[in-house]
N, C-alpha and C positions, 0 to 999 in steps of 0.2 A: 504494500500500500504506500504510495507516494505519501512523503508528508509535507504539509504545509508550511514554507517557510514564516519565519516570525512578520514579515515584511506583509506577505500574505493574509494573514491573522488579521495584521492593525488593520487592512481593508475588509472590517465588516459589512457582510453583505448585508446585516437587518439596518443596522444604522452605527454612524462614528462610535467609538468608543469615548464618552466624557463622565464625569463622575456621577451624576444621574444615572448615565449609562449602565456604571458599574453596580448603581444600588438595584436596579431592575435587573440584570441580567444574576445578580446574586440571588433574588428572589428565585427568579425565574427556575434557576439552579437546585436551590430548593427545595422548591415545590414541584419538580420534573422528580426530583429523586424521591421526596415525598409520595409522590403519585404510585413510583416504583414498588415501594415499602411496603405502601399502604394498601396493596393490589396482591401482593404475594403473602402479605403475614395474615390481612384481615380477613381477605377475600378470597387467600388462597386459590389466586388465577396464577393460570402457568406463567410461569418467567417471561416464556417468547413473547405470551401477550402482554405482561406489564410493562416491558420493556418498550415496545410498542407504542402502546396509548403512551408513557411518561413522557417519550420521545415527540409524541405529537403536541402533549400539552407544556413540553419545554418550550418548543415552537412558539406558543401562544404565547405563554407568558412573556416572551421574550420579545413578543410585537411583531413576531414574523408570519409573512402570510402561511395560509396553511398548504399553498399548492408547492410552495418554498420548502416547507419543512417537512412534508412528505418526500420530496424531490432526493433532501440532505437523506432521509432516511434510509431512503432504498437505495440511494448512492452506496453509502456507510455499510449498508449490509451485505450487498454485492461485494463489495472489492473486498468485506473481510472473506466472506467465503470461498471469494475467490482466490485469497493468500491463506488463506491455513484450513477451509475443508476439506482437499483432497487429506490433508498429511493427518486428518485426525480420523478421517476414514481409510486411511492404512495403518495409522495405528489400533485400529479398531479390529482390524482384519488380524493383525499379528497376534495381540493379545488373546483373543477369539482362537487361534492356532496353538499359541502356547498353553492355553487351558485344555482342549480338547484332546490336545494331540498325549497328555501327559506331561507336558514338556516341563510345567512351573511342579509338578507333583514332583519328576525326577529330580530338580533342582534342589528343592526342599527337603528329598529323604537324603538324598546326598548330603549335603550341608547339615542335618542331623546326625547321621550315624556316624560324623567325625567329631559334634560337639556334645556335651555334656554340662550337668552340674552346673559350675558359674560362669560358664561359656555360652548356657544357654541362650539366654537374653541377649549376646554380640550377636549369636547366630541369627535370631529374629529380626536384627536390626539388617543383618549380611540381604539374609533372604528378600525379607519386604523391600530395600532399598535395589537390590536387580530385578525381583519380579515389576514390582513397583513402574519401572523404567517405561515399558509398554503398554502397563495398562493403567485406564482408568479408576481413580481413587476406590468406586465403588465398587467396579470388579474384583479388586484385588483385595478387597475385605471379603467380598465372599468367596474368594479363593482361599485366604490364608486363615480364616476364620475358624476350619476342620480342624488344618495345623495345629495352631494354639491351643484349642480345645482339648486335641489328642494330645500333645505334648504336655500340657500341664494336669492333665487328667492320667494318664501313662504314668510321671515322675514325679506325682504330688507336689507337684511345682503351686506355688500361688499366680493365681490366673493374673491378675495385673503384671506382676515377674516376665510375664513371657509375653502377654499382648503386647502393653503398652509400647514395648520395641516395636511390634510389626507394626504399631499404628502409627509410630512417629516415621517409621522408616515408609510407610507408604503417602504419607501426606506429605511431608518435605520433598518427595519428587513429584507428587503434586503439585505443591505450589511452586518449587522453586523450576526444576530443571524441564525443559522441553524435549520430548516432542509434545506434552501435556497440555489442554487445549488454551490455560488460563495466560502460562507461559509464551506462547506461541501468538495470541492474543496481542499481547501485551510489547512481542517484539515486534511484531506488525505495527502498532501504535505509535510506536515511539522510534520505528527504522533502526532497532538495533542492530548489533552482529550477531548470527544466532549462536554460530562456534564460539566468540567470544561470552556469550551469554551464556552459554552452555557448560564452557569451564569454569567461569567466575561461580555458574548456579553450583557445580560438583563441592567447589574449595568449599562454598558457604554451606551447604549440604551437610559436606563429612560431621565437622563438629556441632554441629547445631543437632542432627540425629543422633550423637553420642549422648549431649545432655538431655536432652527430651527424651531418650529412649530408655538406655539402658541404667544412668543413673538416674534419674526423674523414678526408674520404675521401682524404684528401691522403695520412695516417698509412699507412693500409690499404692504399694503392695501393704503396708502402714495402714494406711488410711482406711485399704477398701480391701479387706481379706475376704475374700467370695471363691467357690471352689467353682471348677467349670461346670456349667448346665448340661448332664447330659440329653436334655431335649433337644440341642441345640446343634447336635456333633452330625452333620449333613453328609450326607454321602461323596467320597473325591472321584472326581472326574476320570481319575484313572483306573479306577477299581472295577470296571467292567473292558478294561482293554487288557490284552495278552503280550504286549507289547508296547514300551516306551522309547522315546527317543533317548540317544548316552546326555550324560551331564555334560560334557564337551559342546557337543555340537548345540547343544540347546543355548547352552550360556553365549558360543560363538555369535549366536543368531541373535539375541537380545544386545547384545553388544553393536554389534556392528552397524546400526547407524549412530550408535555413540562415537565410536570409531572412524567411521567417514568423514563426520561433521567437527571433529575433533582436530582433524588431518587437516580438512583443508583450513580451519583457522590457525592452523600451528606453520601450515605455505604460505597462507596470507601474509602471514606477523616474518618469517623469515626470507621469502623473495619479494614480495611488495610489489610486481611487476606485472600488471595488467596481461602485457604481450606476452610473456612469459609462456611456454608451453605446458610446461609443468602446473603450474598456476591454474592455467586452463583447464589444465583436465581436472586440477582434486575441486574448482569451483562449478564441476558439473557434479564429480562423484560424493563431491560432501553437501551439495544442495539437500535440504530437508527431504523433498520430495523424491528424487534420484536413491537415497539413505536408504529412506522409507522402502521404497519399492522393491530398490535389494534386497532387504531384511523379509518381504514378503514370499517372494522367491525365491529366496535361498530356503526360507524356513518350510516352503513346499514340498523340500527336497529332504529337510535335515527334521522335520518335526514330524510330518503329516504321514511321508512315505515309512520310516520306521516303526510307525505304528498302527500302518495298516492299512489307512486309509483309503480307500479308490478315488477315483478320479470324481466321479458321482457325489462322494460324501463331501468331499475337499469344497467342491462347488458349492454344495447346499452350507457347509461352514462361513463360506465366507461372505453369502447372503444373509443368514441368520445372525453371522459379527456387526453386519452392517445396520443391519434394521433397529440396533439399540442405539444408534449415535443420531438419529432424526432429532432428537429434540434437544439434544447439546451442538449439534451444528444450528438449530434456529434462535437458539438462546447466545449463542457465539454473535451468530448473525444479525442478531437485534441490539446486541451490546456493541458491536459495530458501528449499526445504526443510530444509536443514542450517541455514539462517541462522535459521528460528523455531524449529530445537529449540535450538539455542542459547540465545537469550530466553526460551524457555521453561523452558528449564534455569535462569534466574538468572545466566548467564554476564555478559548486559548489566550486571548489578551488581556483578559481579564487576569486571569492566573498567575500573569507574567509580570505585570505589574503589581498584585498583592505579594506575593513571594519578594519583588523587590522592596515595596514600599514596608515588609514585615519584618525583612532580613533571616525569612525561613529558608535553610538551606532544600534545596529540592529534593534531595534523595529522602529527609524526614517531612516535609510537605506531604509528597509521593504517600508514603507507610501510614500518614496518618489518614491520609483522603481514606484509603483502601481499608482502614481498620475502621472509620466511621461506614461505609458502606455496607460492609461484611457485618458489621452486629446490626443493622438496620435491616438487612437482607436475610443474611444468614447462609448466601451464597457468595462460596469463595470465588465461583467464573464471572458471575456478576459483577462482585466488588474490583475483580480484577478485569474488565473491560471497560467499565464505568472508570474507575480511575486514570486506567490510560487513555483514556479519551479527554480528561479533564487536566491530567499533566504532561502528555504528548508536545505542546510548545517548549517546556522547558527543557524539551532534549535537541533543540533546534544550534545551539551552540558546544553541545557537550560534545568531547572525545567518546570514541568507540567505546574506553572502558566505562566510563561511565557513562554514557547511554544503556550498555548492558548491566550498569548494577543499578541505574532506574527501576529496570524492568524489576530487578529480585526484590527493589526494596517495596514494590506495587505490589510483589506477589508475598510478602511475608507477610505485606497487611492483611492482604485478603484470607491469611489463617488467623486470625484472631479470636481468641472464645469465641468456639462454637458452643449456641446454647439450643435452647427450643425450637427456635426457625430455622436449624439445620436441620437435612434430611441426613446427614452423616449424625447427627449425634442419637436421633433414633436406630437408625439404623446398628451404631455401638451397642448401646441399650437392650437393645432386646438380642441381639446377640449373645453378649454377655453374661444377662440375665439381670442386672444392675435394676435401682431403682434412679428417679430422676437427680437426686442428691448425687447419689455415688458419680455418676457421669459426671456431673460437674467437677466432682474432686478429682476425678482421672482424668475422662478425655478431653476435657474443656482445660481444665489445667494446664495439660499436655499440649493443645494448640497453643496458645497463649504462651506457654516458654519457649514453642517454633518461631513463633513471630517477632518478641522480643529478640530473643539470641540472633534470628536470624538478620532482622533489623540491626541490629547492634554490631553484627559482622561486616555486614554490608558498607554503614557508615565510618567504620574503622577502615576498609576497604579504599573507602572513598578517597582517604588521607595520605594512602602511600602509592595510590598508585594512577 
């Protein structure tokens, strides 16, 4: 997605920017977000539609006509899907592959039968943070969900002991690292680098999943001693196959658009040379999209065929991966949408001028937009396309690396206490078996030191480099 220089910005299409200006279009602001809140906590309408209507009634508020701000709207949503839907509907496909095929099962017994004891809890943190990588936050809680349960049920472990790591290890590559849709979002936004974002998201990742995870579960296990539910211990995905694919080739496959996209920021940063051959080729083969598609295809060969699959089932898998991401590509798509009536509104100058006239450094601007969104919402893609849409100017003079630590510091807000208006926190909950208290003392907890530490890395980040 092209972004709009600052020069661009000041030429408000509804009207100049003057200090009048600024108290309307703050309203405006508002009461668009308001609209948002108030449509998904109260009314419990889907996301794509609140997103929507807020987006038309930012419009209004804003003075701008409404053939104008439908125009912004579908502008906005188009070119987001058209920069990051294919790559979340291949990641959709992959993960979709690595569940069925066995692939995250073999990873997981793997990675068990070599840890033990007080090793446990790393291991949880190992596993969720690679399965993690390809799938969806919510997939991958009801992938590793058996895990946990059998593991701390098996070893008379205490169930916080052992979860808490897989939860932090799957949400911190939720929020932070990409191909994940919030992430990818939010590089779109703000024209980042994604390799660069990619490895800045890994550095801030490792230690932030150490303290949320595995020491954090120490806390939690204190606080909220609950044995595993066994109503709750679901049948694994491999337990009806005769065959899995090796821990090798599985892990190769999850890897390897981390890998490509890793490489060509690592030629970027060392030849610099447009014309360059070399250059050329890893900015095809490390393109998201190009990654992606590998990863999909290769795992055809390394996931699906080992374990049996015909040509027939592979097909129908990868319609059936596809069919759950319709409403996170519309919800992507409409937070899109919201994000160029915003610009469109004149809001980007708006932003650019309170930030100066505040003396808010942007990267905590950034963290804090996304943590007021996220507890208003209760949606972490939300808060993180709304944000980048509303701080996307500010990255109009920044270097590459910070431009990509913008993105992480968008995306660490957008973990912030999750409470009731998450569907992730229900979803812990009755997993679990927890009541609403205990949640908050665990997995609410548990975001909340993601987003701090993670914030707080990021900002440290800012300083050296």
């Amino acid at each position: 997605m092209t972004r709009l220089s600052v020069e661009m910005l000041a030429a408000d299409p509804v009207e100049p920017i003057t200090s009048a200006g600024h108290a309307q279009l703050g309203i405006a602001v508002l009461a668009g977000i308001a609209v948002i809140v108030l449509l998904i906590t109260k009314f419990k309408l889907h996301a794509f539609l609140s997103l929507t209507i807020g987006s038309l009634a930012l419009g209004a508020f804003a003075g701008a006509p409404l053939d104008k701000a439908i125009t912004s709207f579908t502008t906005g949503l188009g070119s987001t899907v058209a920069g990051v839907g294919v790559l979340i509907a291949l990641g959709a496909v992959l993960g979709k592959m690595l569940a069925d095929s066995g692939g995250a099962d073999q990873v997981v017994d793997t990675i068990l039968d070599r840890a033990g004891g007080r090793s446990l809890p790393w291991a949880m943190v190992l596993i969720a943070s690679v399965i993690g990588l390809p799938l969806f936050f919510e997939v991958g809680v009801v992938l590793l969900i058996p895990v946990v349960l059998m593991v701390a049920k098996r070893g008379n472990y205490s169930l916080m002991r052992i979860g808490i790591p897989a939860l932090a290890g799957l949400s911190v590559m939720h929020g932070l690292v990409p191909p994940h849709p919030g992430p990818l979002v939010a590089i779109d936004a703000v024209d980042a680098n994604l390799g660069v974002t990619l490895a800045l998201g890994v550095l801030v990742a490792i230690p932030t999943v150490i303290i949320a995870g595995p020491l954090f579960s120490r806390f939690a296990a204190r606080w909220v001693d609950v044995p595993a539910p066994d109503r709750m211990i679901p049948q694994r995905a491999s337990e009806n196959l005769k065959k899995r694919p090796s821990f090798g080739a599985t892990l190769a496959t999850i890897l390897l658009p981390v890998v490509l996209m890793l490489a060509k920021a690592l030629v970027d940063i060392v030849v610099d040379d447009p014309g360059n051959t070399v250059q050329r080729v890893f900015d095809v083969i490390g393109s998201p999209l190009i990654a992606l598609l590998a990863a999909v295809l290769v795992g055809i060969f390394t996931l699906t065929r080992p374990a049996g699959f015909s040509k027939e089932r592979v097909s129908g898998m990868v319609e059936k991966g596809l069919a759950p991401i319709a409403g996170i590509l519309l919800i992507v798509g409409a937070g899109g949408g919201f994000k160029q009536t915003l610009i469109d509104c004149g809001v980007g100058r708006m932003v650019l001028d309170i930030s100066e006239d505040w003396s808010i450094p942007a990267l905590l601007l950034a963290w804090l937009i996304a943590v007021a969104i996220r507890l208003a919402t209760g949606s972490a893609t939300v808060a993180t396309v709304s944000a980048a849409g509303l701080v996307a100017p500010l990255a109009a003079d920044m270097s590459t690396t910070h431009s990509a630590l913008l993105v992480l510091a968008i995306g660490a807000g957008s973990l912030f206490f999750s409470h009731v208006n998450d569907a992730g926190f229900w979803l812990v909950k009755e997993y679990f078996g927890l009541d609403v208290g205990q949640t908050v003392k665990t997995w609410s907890v548990m975001e909340t030191i993601i987003s701090v530490v993670a914030g707080g890395l990021v900002l440290l980040l800012s300083l050296v480099i």
